[in-house]
C-alpha positions as CSV (number, residue, x, y, z in Angstrom):
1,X,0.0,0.0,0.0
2,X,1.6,3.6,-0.6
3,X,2.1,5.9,2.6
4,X,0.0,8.8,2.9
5,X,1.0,12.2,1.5
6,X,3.0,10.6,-1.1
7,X,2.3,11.3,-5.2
8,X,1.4,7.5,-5.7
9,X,-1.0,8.2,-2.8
10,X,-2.8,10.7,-3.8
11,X,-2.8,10.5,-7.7
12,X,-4.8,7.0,-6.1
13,X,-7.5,9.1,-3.7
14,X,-7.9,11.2,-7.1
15,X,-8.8,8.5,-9.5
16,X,-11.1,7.4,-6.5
17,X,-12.9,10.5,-6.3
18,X,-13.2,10.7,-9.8
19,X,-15.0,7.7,-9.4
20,X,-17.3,7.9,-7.0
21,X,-18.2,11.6,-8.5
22,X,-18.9,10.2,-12.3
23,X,-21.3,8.0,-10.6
24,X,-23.1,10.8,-8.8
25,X,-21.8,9.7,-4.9
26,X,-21.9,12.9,-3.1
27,X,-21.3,11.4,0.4
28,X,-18.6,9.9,-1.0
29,X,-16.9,12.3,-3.1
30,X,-17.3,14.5,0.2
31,X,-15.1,12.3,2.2
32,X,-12.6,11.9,-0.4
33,X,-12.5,15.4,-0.8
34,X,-11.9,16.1,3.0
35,X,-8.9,13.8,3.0
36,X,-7.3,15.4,0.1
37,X,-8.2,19.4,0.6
38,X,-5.1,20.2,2.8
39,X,-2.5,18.4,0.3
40,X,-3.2,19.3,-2.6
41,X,-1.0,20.7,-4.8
42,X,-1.6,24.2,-5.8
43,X,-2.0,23.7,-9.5
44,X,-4.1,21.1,-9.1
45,X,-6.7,22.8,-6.5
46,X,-9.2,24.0,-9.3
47,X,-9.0,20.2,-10.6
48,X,-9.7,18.9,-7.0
49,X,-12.7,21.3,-6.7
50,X,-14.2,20.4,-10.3
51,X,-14.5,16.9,-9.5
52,X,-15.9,17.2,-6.1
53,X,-18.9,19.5,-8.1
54,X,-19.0,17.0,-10.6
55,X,-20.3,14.5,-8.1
56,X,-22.9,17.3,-7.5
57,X,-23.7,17.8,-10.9
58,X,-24.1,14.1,-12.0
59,X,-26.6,14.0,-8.9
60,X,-28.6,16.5,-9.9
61,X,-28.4,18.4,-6.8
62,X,-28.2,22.1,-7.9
63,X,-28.0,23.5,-3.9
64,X,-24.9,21.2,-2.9
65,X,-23.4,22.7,-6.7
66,X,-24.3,26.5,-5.9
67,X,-22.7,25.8,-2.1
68,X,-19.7,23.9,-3.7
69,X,-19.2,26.9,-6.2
70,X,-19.4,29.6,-3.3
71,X,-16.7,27.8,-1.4
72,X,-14.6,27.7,-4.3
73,X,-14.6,31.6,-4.6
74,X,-14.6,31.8,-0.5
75,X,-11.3,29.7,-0.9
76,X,-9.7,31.6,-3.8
77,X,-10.0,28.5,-5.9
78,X,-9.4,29.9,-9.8
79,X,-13.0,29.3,-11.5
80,X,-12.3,28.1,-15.0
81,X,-14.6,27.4,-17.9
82,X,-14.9,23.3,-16.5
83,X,-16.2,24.9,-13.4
84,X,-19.2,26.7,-15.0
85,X,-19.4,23.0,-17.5
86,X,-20.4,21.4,-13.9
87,X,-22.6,23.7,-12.9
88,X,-24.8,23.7,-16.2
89,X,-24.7,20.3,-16.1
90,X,-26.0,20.3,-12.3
91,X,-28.9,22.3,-13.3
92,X,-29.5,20.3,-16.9
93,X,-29.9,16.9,-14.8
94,X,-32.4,18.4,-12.4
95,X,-34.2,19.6,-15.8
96,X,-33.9,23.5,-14.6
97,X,-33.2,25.4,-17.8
98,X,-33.8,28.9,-16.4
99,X,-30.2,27.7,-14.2
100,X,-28.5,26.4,-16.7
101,X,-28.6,29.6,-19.0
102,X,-27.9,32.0,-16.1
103,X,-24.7,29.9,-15.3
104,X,-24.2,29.4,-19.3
105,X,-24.4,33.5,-19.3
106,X,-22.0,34.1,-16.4
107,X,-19.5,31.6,-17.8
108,X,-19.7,33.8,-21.0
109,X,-19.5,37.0,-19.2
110,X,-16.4,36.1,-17.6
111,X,-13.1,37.9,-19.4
112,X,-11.0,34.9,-20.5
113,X,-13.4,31.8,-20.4
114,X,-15.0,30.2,-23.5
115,X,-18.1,28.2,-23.5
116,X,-17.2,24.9,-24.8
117,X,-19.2,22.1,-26.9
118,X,-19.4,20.5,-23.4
119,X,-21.3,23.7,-21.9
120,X,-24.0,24.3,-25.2
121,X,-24.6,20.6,-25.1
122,X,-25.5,20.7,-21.2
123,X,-28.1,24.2,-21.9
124,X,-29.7,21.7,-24.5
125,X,-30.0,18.7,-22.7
126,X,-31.4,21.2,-19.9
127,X,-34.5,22.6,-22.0
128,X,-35.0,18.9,-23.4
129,X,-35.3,17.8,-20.2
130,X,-37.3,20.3,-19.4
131,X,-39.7,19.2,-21.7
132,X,-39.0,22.5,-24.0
133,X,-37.1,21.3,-27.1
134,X,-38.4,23.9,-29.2
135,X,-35.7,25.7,-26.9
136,X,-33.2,22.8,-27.0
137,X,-33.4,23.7,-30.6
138,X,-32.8,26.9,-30.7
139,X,-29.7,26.2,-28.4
140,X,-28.4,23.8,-31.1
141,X,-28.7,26.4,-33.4
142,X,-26.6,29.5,-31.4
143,X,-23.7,26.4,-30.8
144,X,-23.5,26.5,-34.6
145,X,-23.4,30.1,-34.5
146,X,-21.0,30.1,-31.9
147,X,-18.9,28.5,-35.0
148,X,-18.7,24.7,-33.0
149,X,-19.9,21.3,-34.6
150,X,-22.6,20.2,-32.2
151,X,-21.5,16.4,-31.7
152,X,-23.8,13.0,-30.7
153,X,-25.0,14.6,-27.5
154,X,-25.9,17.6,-28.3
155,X,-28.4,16.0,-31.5
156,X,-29.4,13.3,-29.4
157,X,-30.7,15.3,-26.5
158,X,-32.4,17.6,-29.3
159,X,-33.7,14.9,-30.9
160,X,-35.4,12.9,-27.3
161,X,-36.7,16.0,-26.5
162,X,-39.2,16.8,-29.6
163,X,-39.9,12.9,-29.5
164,X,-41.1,12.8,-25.8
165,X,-43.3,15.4,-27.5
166,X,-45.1,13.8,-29.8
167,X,-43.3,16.3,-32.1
168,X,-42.1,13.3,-34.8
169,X,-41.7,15.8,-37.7
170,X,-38.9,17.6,-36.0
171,X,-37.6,14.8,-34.6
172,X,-36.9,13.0,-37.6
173,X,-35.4,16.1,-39.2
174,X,-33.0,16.3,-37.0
175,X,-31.8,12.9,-37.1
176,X,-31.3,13.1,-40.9
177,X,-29.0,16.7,-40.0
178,X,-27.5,14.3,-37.3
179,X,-26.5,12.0,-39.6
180,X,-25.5,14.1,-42.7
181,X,-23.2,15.6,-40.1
182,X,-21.4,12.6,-40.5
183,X,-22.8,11.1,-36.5
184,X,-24.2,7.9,-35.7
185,X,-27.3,8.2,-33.3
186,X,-26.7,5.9,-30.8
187,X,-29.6,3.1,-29.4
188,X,-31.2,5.5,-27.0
189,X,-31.5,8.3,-29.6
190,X,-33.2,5.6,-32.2
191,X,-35.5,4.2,-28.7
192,X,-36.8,8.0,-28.3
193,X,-37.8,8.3,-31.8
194,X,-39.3,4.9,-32.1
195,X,-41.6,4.7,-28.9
196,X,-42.6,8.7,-30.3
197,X,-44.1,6.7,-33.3
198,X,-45.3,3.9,-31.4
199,X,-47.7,6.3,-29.7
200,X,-48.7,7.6,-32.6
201,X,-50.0,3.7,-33.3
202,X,-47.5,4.7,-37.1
203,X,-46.4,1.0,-37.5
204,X,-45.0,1.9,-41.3
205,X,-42.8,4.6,-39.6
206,X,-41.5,2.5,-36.9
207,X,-40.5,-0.2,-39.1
208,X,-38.6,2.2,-41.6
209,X,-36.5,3.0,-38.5
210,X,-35.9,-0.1,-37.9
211,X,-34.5,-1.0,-40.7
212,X,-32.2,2.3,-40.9
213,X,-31.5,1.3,-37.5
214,X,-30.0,-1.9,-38.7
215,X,-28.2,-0.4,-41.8
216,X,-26.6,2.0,-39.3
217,X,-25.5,-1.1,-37.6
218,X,-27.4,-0.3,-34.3
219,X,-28.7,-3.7,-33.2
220,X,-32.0,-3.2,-31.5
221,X,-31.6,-4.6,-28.0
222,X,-34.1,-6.6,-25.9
223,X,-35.2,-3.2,-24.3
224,X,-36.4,-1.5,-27.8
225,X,-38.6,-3.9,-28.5
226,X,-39.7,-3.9,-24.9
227,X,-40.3,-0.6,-25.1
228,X,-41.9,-1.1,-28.9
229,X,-44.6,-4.0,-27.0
230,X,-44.9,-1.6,-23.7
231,X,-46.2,1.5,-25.8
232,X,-48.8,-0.8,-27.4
233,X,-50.0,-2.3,-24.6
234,X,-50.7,0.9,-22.6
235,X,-53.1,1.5,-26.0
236,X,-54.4,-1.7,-25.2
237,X,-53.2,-3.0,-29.0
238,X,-52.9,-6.4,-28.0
239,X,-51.7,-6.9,-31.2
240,X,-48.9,-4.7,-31.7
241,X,-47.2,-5.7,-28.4
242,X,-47.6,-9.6,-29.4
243,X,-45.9,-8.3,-32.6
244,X,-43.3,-6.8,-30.9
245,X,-42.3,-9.7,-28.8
246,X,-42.7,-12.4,-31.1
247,X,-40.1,-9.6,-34.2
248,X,-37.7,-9.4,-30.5
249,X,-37.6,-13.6,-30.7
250,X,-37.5,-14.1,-34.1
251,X,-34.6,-11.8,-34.6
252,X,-32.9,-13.6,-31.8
253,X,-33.2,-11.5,-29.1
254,X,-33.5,-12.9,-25.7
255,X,-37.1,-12.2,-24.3
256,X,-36.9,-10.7,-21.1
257,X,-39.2,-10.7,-18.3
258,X,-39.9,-7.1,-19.2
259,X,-41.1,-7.6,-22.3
260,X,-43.6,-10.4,-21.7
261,X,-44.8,-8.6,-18.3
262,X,-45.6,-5.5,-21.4
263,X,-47.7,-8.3,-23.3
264,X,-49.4,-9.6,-20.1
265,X,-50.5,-5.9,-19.6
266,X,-51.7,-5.5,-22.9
267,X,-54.3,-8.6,-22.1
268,X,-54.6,-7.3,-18.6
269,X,-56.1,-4.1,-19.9
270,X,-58.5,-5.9,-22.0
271,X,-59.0,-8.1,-19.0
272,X,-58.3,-11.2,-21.2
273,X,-57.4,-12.7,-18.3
274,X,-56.8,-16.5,-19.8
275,X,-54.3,-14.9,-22.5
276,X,-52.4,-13.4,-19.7
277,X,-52.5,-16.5,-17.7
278,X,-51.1,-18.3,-20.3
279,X,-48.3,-15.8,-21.4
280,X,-47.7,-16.2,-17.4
281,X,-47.0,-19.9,-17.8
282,X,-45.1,-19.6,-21.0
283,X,-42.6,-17.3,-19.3
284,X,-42.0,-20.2,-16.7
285,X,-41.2,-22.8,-19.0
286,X,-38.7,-20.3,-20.7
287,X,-36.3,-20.2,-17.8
288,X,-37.7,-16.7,-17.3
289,X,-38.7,-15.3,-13.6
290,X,-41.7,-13.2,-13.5
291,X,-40.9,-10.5,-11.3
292,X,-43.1,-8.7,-8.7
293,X,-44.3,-6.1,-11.4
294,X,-45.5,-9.5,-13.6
295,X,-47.6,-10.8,-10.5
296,X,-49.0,-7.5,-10.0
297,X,-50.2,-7.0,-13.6
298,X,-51.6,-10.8,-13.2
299,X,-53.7,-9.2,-10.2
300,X,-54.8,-6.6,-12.1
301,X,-56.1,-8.2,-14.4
302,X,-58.1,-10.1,-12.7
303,X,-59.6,-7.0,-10.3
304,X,-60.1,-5.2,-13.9
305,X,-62.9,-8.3,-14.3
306,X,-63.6,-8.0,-10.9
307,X,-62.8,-11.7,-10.1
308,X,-61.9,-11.0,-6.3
309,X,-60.8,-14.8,-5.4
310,X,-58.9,-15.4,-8.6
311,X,-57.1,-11.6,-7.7
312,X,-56.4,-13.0,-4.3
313,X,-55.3,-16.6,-5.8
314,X,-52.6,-14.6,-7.6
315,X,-51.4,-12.3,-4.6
316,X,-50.9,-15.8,-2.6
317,X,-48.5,-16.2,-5.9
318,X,-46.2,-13.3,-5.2
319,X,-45.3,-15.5,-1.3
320,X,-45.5,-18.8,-3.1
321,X,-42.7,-17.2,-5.4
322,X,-40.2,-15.5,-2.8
323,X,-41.3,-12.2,-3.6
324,X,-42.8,-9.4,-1.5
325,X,-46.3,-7.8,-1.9
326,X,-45.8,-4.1,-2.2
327,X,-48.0,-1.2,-1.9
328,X,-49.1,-1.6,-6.0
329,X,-50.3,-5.4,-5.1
330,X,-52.4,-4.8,-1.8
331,X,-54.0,-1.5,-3.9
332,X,-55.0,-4.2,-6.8
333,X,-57.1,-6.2,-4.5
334,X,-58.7,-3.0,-2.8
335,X,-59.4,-1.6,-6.0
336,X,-61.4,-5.4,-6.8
337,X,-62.9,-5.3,-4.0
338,X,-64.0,-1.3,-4.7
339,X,-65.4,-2.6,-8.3
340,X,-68.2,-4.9,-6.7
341,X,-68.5,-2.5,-3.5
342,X,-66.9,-5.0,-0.9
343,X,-65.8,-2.6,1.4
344,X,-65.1,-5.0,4.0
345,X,-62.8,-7.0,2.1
346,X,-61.1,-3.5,0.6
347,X,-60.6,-2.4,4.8
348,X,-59.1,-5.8,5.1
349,X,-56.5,-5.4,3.0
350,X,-55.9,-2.0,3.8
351,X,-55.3,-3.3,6.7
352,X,-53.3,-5.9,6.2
353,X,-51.1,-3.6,4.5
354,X,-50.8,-1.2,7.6
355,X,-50.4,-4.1,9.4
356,X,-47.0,-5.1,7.1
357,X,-45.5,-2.0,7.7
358,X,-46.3,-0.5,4.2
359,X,-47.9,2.9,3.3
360,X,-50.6,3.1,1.2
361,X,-50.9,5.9,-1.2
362,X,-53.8,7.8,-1.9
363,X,-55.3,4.9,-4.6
364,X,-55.2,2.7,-1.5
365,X,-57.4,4.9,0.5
366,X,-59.4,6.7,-2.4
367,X,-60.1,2.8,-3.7
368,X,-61.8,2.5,0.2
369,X,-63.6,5.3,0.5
370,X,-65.4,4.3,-3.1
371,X,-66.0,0.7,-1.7
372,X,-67.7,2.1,1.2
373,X,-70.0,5.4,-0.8
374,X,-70.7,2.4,-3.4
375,X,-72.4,0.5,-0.7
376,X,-74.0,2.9,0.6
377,X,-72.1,3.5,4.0
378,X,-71.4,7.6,3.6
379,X,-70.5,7.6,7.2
380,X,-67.4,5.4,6.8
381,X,-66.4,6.8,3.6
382,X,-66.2,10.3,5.6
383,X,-64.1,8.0,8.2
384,X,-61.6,7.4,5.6
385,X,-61.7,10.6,4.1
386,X,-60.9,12.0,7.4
387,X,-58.3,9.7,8.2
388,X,-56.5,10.5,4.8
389,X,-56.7,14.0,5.1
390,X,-54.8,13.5,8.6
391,X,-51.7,12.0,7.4
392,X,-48.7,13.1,5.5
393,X,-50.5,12.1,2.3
394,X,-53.0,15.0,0.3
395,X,-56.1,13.9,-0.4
396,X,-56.7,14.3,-4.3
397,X,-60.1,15.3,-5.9
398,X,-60.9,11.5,-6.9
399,X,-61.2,11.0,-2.7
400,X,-63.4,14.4,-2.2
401,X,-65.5,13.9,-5.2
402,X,-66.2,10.4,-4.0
403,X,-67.9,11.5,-0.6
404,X,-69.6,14.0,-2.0
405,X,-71.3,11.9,-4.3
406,X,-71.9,9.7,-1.6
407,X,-73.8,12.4,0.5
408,X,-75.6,13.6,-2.5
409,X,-77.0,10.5,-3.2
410,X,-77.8,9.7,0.5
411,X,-80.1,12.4,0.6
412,X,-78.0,15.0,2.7
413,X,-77.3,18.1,0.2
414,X,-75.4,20.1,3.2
415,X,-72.9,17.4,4.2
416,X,-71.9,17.1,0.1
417,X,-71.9,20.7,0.2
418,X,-69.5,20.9,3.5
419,X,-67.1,18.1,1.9
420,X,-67.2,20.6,-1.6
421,X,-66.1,23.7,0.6
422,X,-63.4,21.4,2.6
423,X,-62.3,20.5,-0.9
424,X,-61.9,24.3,-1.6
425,X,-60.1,24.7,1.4
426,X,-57.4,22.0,0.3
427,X,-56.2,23.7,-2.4
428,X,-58.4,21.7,-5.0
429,X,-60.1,22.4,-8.0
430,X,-63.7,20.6,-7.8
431,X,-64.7,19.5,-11.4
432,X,-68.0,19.6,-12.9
433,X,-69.0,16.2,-11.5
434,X,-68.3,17.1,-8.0
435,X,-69.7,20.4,-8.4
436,X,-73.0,19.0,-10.0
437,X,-73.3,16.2,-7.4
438,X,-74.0,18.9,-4.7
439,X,-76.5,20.4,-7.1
440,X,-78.5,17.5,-7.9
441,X,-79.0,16.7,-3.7
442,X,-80.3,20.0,-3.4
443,X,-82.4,19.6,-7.0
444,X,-84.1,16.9,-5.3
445,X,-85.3,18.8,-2.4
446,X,-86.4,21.7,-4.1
447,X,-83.6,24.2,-3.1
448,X,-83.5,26.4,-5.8
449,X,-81.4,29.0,-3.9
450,X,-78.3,26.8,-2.9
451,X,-78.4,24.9,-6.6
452,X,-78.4,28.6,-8.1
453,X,-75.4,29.7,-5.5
454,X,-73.3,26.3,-7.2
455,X,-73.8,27.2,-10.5
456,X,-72.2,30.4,-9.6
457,X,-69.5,29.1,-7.9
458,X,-68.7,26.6,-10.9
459,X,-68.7,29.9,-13.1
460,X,-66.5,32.0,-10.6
461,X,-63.8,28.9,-10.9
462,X,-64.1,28.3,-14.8
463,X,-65.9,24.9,-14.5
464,X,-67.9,24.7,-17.5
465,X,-71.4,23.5,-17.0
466,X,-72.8,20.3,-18.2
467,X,-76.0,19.2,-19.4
468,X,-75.9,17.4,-16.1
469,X,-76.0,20.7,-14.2
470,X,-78.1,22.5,-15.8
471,X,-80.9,19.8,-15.6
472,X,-80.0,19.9,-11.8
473,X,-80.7,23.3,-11.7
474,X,-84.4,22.6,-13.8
475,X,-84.9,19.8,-11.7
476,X,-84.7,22.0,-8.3
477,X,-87.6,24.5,-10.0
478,X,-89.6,21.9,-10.7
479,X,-89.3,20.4,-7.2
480,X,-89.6,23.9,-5.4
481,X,-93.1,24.1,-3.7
482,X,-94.8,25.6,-5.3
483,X,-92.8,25.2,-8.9
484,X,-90.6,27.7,-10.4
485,X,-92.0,27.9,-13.8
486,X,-90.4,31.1,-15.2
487,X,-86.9,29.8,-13.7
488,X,-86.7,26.5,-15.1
489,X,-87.7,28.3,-18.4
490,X,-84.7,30.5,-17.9
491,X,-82.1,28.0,-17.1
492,X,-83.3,25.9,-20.0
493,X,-82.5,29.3,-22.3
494,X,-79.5,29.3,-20.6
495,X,-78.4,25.8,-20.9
496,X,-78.4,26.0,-24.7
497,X,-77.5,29.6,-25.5
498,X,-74.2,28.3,-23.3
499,X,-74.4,25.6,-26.1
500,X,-75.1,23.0,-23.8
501,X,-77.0,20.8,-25.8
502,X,-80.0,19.2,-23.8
503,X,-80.5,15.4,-23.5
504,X,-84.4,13.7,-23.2
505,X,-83.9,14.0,-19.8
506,X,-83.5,17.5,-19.4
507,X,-86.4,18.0,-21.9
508,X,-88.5,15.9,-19.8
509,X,-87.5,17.5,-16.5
510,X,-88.0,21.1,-17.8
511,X,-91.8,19.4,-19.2
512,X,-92.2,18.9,-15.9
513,X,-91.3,22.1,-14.6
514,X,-93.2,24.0,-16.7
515,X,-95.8,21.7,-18.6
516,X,-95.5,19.9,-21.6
517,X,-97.8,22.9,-23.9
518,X,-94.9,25.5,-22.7
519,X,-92.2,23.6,-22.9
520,X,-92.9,22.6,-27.1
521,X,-93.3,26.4,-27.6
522,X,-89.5,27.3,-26.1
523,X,-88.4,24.0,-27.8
524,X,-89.6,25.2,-31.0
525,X,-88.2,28.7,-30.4
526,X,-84.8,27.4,-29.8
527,X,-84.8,25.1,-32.8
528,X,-85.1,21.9,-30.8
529,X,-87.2,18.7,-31.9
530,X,-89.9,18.5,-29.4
531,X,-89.8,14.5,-29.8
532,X,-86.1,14.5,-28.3
């Protein structure tokens, strides 16, 4: 071993650090660090300090880079064009382009510092991270400006960018300049642009790729064609993804375990639970594990058809298998339970879960709070509500919209309309179902007043109306005592001058509301078929 403080020893702790920081190791680099500040050789201090923000950068961690940066000027460590590289980078991993450019800017501002391919191709992966590649774009073209070659990087983060968004056009333009510029996109630039096309459902343009994939002499790997089968099942083309896997086999790729788990969810979906089951078995006599993910997906299918004891057959599956139910597998069966309104099967295995140390997310308790409204049990489903709103987790508008409905139905139009306003009070945005719920309890017992004051409030927050509310809102005039004749007329105006076309129900309620004579006369007026 060398002796400390020698050259061999620390050119050794260097290449450590070095290591540890192009993996993204903070702690790590950190400790390294320490042990080499006090030696280090004065020309090499700006090199020590570079690496130890590189360990920030590659982590993403923008605050431990902006600290890092202030202690090198604290210190009078010389700042050098590498220094601000880190720093863009930092921000470009975190995806915070406003950062990148306002280091970007003060590395160009500084008298004697260039920005280098290094620095432009960090700004672009920023803004394509981002989600802004319209911006990454326009990056790419100020680095040609700037008189520099953009290389690989610099196209490829381009390139993902405008194929994450859908924009396929662009994307494929650019990959032509990429490789008329004399680069070879690499797998993961050909992966962005073909899972943009498999969205799109373009199976001509995916195929081209393909094959210019292959002339490039980029061999799509096991995970492209994953990928290829996991975009069509989450369109539930069944098809496609069985295309997919069988192409991955037949050019003698080695299934994986991910890419038959994508086909399984592609039945699951469809809850063609037999296929699934048998793609299941198939994977078995391949050699191939099925992971936790695959026994989950099994599960769903199976609550999808709301089968709970073949649901609860396959969560035995995950112990019988040396796995581990998580949080996603416990949430399946709550959410079967939910579909046929068990809601003491759905507490059980809520839980059970609790009971196994796990934390359920807000599906988990949303998923019992709509077991317990669907049976009818509004006082438990408040329970739940309560409880959720109590712990760490925020309740979302699937859990409030859920009790409402709950109350409404039950008859109690002030309890929905107290659970709308504690909505409001969390910071959420009722929609047009929630806020119509509340109107139709109060339609029902004639309140005219409070179902006016909620079709204000739906205004004042830009929820657009339905047919449902505004039949709610007909429906209280013609249950007023005595009826509101000249109202419902009005809100039926209303209703369609809003272009809200009405339905044979809200024709028959306003009938009701004013008589059937009136109501063919304002049909007529307002170009509607009175037979509707």
């Amino acid at each position: 071993a060398t002796s400390r403080g020698t050259s061999e020893w620390w050119s050794s702790r260097c290449q450590a650090l070095n290591k540890v920081a192009s993996v993204g190791d903070v702690p790590a680099a950190q400790e390294i660090f320490a042990e080499l500040r006090d030696s280090v050789p004065s020309k090499f201090r700006t090199m020590l300090w570079n690496t130890l923000l590189k360990a920030h950068a590659v982590a993403g961690d923008t605050a431990g880079s902006a600290a890092c940066f202030a202690a090198m000027k604290e210190h009078g460590v010389r700042i050098n064009a590498r220094t601000y590289g880190k720093l863009i980078r930092s921000a470009a991993e975190a995806g915070r382009a406003d950062e990148a450019v306002a280091f970007f800017e003060e590395l160009r501002r500084t008298e004697g510092l260039t920005a280098s391919i290094v620095a432009y191709g960090s700004v672009i992966d920023a803004f394509s991270k981002a989600g802004m590649p319209q911006q990454a774009s326009e990056w790419l073209l100020q680095m040609c400006q700037a008189e520099l070659t953009p290389d690989a990087t610099a196209y490829g983060a381009v390139i993902s960018g405008h194929a994450k968004q859908g924009q396929m056009e662009q994307a494929v333009a650019l990959l032509d300049a990429m490789t008329a510029a004399g680069l070879t996109p690499d797998a993961p630039v050909y992966m962005a642009v073909l899972d943009g096309w498999a969205r799109r459902s373009d199976q001509e343009q995916v195929e081209l790729l393909l094959g210019r994939m292959m002339e490039a002499r980029v061999e799509p790997s096991a995970g492209v064609y994953t990928a290829l089968a996991g975009s069509c099942a989450q369109q539930g083309d069944v098809a496609g993804a069985s295309t997919w896997v069988a192409s991955m086999i037949s050019s003698r790729v080695a299934a994986s375990v991910a890419s038959y788990t994508a086909l399984i969810g592609s039945h699951a979906r469809t809850s063609d639970c037999k296929s699934a089951e048998r793609l299941f078995e198939e994977m078995t006599h391949m050699q191939l594990a099925p992971s936790l993910f695959t026994h989950n997906t099994m599960i769903d299918a199976y609550a999808r058809k709301g089968d709970d004891s073949e649901a609860a057959r396959w969560f035995a599956r995950i112990s019988e298998a040396g796995l581990t139910p998580n949080v996603l597998s416990y949430t399946a069966m709550i959410q079967c339970c939910a579909k046929h309104a068990d809601a003491t099967k759905a507490i059980h295995w809520l839980t059970e879960m609790l009971e196994r140390r796990l934390s359920p997310d807000v599906i988990s308790y949303t998923s019992v709070i709509h077991a317990c409204a669907k049976k009818g049990d509004v006082k438990a489903a408040k329970g739940w509500l309560e409880t959720l709103t109590k712990m760490a987790l925020r309740a979302d508008e699937v859990a409030y919209t859920t009790v409402i409905n709950g109350c409404a139905k039950s008859g109690e139009p002030r309890e929905a309309q107290r659970w709308l306003e504690k909505m409001l009070e969390a910071g959420l945005r009722p929609n047009v179902v929630s806020f119509s719920a509340v109107m139709k309890a109060f339609a029902r017992v004639g309140d005219v007043e409070n179902a006016d004051i909620l079709m204000g409030m739906m205004l004042e927050k830009g929820v657009k109306p339905n047919v449902v509310s505004w039949t709610s809102l007909i429906e209280s005039c013609s249950k007023a005592k005595p009826k509101r004749a000249d109202d419902a007329e009005a809100y039926f105006r209303r209703m369609v001058e809003s272009r809200v076309m009405p339905d044979k129900i809200a024709i028959h309620t306003f009938m009701r509301a004013v008589g059937s004579t009136r109501s063919l006369v304002v049909c007529h007026e307002l170009g509607l078929l009175a037979d509707s």
